[in-house]
C-alpha positions as CSV (number, residue, x, y, z in Angstrom):
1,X,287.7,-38.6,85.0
2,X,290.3,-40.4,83.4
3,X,290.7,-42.9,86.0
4,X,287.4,-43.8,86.1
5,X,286.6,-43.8,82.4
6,X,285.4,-40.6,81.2
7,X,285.7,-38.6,78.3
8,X,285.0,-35.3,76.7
9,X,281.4,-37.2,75.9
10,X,280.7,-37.9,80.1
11,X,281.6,-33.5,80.5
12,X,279.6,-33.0,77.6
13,X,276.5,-34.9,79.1
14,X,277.3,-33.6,82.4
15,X,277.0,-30.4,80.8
16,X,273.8,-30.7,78.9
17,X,272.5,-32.4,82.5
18,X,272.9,-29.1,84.0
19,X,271.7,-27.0,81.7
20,X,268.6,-28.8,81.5
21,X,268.3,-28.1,85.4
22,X,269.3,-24.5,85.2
23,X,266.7,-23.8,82.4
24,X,263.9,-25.7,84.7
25,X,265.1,-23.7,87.9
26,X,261.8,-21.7,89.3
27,X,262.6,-18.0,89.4
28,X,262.4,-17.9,93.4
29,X,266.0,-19.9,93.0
30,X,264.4,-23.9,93.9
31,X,263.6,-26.8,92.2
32,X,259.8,-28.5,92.4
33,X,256.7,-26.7,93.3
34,X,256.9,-24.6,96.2
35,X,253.6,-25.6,97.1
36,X,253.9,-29.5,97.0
37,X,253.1,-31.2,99.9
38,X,254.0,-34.9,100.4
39,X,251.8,-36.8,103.1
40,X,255.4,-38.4,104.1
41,X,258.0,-36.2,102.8
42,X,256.7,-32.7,103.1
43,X,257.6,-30.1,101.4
44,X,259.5,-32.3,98.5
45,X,260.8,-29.0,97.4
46,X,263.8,-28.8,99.9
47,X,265.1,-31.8,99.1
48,X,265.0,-31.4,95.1
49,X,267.1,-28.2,95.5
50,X,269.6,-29.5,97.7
51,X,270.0,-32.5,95.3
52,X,270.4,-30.2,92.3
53,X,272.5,-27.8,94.3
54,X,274.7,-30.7,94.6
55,X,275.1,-31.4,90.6
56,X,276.2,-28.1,90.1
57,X,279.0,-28.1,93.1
58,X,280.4,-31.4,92.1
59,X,281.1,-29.5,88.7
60,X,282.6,-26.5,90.1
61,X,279.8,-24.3,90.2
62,X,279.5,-21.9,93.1
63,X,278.3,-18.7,93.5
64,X,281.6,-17.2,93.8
65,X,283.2,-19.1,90.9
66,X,282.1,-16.7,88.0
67,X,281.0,-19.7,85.4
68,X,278.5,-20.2,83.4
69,X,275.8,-21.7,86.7
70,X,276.7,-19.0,88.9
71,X,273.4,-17.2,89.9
72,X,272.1,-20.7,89.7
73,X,274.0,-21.5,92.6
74,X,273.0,-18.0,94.2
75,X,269.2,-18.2,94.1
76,X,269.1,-22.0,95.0
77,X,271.1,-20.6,98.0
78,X,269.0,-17.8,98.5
79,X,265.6,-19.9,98.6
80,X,267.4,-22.2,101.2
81,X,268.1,-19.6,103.5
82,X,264.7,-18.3,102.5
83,X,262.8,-21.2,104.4
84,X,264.9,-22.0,106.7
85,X,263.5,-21.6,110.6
86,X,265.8,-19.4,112.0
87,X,264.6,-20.8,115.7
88,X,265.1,-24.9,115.0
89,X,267.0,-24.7,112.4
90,X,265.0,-26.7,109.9
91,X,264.7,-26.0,106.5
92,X,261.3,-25.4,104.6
93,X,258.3,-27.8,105.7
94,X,260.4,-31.0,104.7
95,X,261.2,-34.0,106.4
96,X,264.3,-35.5,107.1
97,X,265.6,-36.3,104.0
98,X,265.0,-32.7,103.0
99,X,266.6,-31.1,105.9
100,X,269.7,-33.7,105.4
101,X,270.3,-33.4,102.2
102,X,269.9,-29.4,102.1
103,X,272.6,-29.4,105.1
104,X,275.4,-31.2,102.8
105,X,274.7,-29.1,99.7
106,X,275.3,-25.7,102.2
107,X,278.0,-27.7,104.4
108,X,279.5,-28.9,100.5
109,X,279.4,-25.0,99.2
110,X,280.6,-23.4,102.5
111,X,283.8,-26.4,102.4
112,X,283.9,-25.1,98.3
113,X,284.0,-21.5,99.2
114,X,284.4,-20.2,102.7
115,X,281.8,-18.2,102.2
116,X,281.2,-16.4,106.0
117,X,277.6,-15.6,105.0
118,X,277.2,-19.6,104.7
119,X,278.0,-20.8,108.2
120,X,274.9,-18.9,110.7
121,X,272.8,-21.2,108.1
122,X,275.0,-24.2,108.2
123,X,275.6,-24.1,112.0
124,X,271.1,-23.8,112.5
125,X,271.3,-26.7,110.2
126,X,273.9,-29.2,111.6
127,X,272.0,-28.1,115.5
128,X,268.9,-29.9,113.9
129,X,270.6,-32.5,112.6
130,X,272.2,-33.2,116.1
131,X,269.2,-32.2,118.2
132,X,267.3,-35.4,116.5
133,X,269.9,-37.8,116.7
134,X,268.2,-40.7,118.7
135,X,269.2,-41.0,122.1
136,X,268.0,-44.3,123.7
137,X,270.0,-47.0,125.3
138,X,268.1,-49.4,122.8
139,X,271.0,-50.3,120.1
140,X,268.4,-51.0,117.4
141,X,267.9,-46.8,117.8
142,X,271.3,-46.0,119.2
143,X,272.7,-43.1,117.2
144,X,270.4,-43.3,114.2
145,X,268.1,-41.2,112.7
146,X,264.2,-41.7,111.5
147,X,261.8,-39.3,110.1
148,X,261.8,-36.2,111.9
149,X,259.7,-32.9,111.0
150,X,259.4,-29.5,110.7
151,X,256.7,-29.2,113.7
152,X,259.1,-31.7,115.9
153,X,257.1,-34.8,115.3
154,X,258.5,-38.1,114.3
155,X,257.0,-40.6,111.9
156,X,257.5,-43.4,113.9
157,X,260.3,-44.3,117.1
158,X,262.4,-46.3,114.0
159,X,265.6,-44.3,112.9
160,X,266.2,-45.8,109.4
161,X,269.7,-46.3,107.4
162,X,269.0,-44.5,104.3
163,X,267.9,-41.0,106.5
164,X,270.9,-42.0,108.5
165,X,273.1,-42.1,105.9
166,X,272.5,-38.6,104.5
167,X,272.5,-36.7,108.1
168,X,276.0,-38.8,108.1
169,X,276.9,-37.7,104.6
170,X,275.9,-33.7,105.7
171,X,277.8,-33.7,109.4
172,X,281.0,-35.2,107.7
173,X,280.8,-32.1,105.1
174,X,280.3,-30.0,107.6
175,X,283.3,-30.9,109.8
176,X,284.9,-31.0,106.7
177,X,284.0,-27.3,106.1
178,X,285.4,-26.3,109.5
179,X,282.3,-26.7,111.8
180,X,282.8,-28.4,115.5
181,X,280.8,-32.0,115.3
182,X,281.3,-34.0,118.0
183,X,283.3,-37.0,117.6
184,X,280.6,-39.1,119.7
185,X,277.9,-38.2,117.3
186,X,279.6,-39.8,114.5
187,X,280.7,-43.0,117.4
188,X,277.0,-43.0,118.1
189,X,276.2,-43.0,113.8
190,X,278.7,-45.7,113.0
191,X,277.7,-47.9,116.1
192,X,273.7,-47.7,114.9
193,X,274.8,-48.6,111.3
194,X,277.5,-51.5,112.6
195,X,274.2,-52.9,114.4
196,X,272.0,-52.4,111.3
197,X,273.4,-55.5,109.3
198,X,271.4,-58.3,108.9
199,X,272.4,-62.4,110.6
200,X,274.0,-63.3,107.8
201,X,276.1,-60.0,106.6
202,X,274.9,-59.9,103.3
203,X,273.0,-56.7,103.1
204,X,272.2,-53.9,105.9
205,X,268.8,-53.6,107.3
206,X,265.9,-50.2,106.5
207,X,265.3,-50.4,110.0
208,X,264.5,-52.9,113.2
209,X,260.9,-52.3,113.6
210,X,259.2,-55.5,114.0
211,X,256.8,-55.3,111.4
212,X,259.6,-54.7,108.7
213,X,261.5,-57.4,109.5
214,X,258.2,-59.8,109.2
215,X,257.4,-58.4,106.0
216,X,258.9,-60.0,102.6
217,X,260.8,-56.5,101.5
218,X,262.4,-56.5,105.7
219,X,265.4,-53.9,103.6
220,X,265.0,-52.2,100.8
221,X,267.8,-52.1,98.0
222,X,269.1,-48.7,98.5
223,X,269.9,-49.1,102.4
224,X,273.2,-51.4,101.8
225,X,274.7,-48.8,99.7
226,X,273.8,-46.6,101.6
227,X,274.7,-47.3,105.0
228,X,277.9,-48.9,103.3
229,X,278.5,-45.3,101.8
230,X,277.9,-44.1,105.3
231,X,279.9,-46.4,107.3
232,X,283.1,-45.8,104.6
233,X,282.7,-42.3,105.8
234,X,282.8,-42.9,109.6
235,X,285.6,-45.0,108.8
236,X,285.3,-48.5,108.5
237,X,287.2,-50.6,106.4
């Protein structure tokens, strides 16, 4: 905290942050209406309690810690394991940014805690992830990952940085936490990202479909920082 320039104020905010998320908690232990359907996203849901899972663990909250966000933890736990499909591993009705993000909060908690009840989930979870990593020979789809489903369909053949990036983010916690990833997996992730910078270097691409590229927005701002993140992760300098 000190090193980056925090204070008692940044803890304090932090604080009040999660509070305000605790007290907005629904009682079945998630985050966003249950029943909230994106045409794109899914069931936006998933991905809201895995991003609020997160804010609690990076503060040391767990369900084992005994602080004051404990059963927080435990019922946003709960609800995941609640919806996950215990065949494909998928959680809820989400899409890929769901399922990713809800991955590294369990693989993040399981690394936190060692908590054996967390790895059957985390191990469905991290078979998904793997099972719609893209396969082709193509190196504009090499190794990345685009919008994948709960029904199995895809949104389009295009794997994208920004999902990428958080399937990368997830598998790395979940090596992390003890899990056997393959190293090829993350070869095949840092190739697809290498490939996704643009002529000139200066930013990294959304994706190579044809039509994005032609368009005036060809990346969006997030997918640099992203696939930078991601990359910094697999290694790269």
């Amino acid at each position: 905290m000190k090193l980056h320039g925090g204070d008692e104020k940044t803890e304090e905010a932090v604080a009040r942050g999660l509070a305000y998320l605790a007290r907005v908690q629904q009682r079945a232990g998630n985050w966003g209406r249950i029943d909230a359907r994106d045409p794109k996203y899914g069931q936006v849901a998933v991905g809201k309690t895995g991003l609020a899972l997160l804010a609690f663990l990076s503060a040391g909250h767990t369900q084992a810690s005994n602080t004051e966000h404990s059963r927080t933890v435990a019922r946003a736990l709960a609800w995941l394991a609640s919806v996950q499909d215990e065949t494909t591993g998928h959680f809820g009705e989400g899409d890929a940014y769901s399922h990713g993000i809800a991955t590294y909060a369990l693989a993040e908690c399981y690394a936190m805690t060692g908590d054996a009840a967390l790895r059957p989930a985390l191990e469905r979870a991290v078979a998904r992830i793997l099972a719609a990593q893209d396969e082709h020979r193509d190196p504009r789809l090499a190794g990345g990952w685009g919008y994948y489903f709960a029904d199995g369909h895809a949104f389009d053949r295009w794997p994208r940085t920004s999902i990428t990036a958080w399937q990368v983010m997830a598998l790395e916690s979940a090596r992390l936490s003890g899990l056997d990833v393959p190293d090829s997996v993350f070869d095949a992730a840092r190739a697809f990202l290498e490939n996704a910078r643009a002529e000139d270097g200066a930013a990294m691409r959304y994706s190579h479909d044809p039509e994005r590229l032609q368009d005036r927005y060809s990346t969006l701002p997030a997918s640099t920082p992203a696939g930078m993140f991601a990359l910094s992760l697999l290694g790269a300098d």
